[in-house]
C-alpha positions, 0 to 999 in steps of 0.5 A: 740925939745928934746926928752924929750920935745917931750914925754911931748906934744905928745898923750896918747893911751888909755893904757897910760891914763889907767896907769896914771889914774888907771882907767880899759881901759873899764871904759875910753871906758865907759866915751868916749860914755858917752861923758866925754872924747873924743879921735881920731884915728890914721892912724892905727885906734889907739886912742889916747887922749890930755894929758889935759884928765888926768885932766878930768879924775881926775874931773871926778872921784872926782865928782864920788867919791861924788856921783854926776851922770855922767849925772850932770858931763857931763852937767858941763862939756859940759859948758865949751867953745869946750868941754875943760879941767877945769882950776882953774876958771872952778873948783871953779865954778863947784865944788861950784855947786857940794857942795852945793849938797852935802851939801844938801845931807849930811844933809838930810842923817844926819837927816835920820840917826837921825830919824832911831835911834829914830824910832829903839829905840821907837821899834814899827817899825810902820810906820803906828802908830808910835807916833814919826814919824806918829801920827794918819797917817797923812802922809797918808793924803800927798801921798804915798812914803816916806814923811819923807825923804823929808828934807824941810818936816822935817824942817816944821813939827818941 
């Protein structure tokens, strides 16, 4: 094999993943213990990774920049067969799990943000009187917390 060929299906160090990814080494060190990616050592006690983890680490920082936890990213991606790099079928699956909670997501903050702008403008700024929002603090009657920020809630009361 050439060297060219060689450099193409060899292992990454830790640095190297780094680069490519732009990510802080520590940040690689952090997603390995949290089981996101996976390395082994070399004679000399080096890490070294699968190329396929640039990848992951690419998936892995877009389901980040959603906001969806490390918890849920790990969970999806331990449902592919012996821990392997999403493919084309794997992605539309765990990126149609993905959107629809964010879409959910992006309606309940779009209706947080339409309520804060009428409670603001009323200007009582009372969440026990408000005749918006709570009239006659029925939501005294539900429990305490936040009642409104449930989005079914919202839905059922208008």
């Amino acid at each position: 094999m050439s060297k060219c060929g060689d450099r193409l299906h060899r292992e990454l160090s830790v640095g190297e993943v780094a680069a490519r990814s732009g990510l802080a080494v520590s940040t690689l060190h952090f997603y390995e213990s949290k089981g996101l990616i996976s390395s082994w050592r070399t004679a000399g006690n080096q890490r070294r990774y699968s190329r396929d983890v640039l990848r992951r680490v690419g998936i892995i920082k877009v389901a980040q920049s959603t906001g969806i936890p490390l918890a849920e990213i790990r969970a999806a991606l331990d449902t592919l067969p012996n821990g392997r790099t999403p493919n084309a079928k794997d992605w539309a699956r765990l990126s149609a799990r993905w959107c629809e909670d964010l879409d959910r997501r992006i309606e309940q903050l779009t209706l947080l943000r339409n309520r804060l702008e009428e409670c603001i403008g009323c200007g009582c700024l009372s969440m026990d009187s408000c005749p918006l929002r709570n009239p006659g603090d029925v939501a005294a009657e539900e429990g305490s917390g936040p009642q409104y920020l449930d989005v079914g809630r919202w839905a059922r009361r208008e």
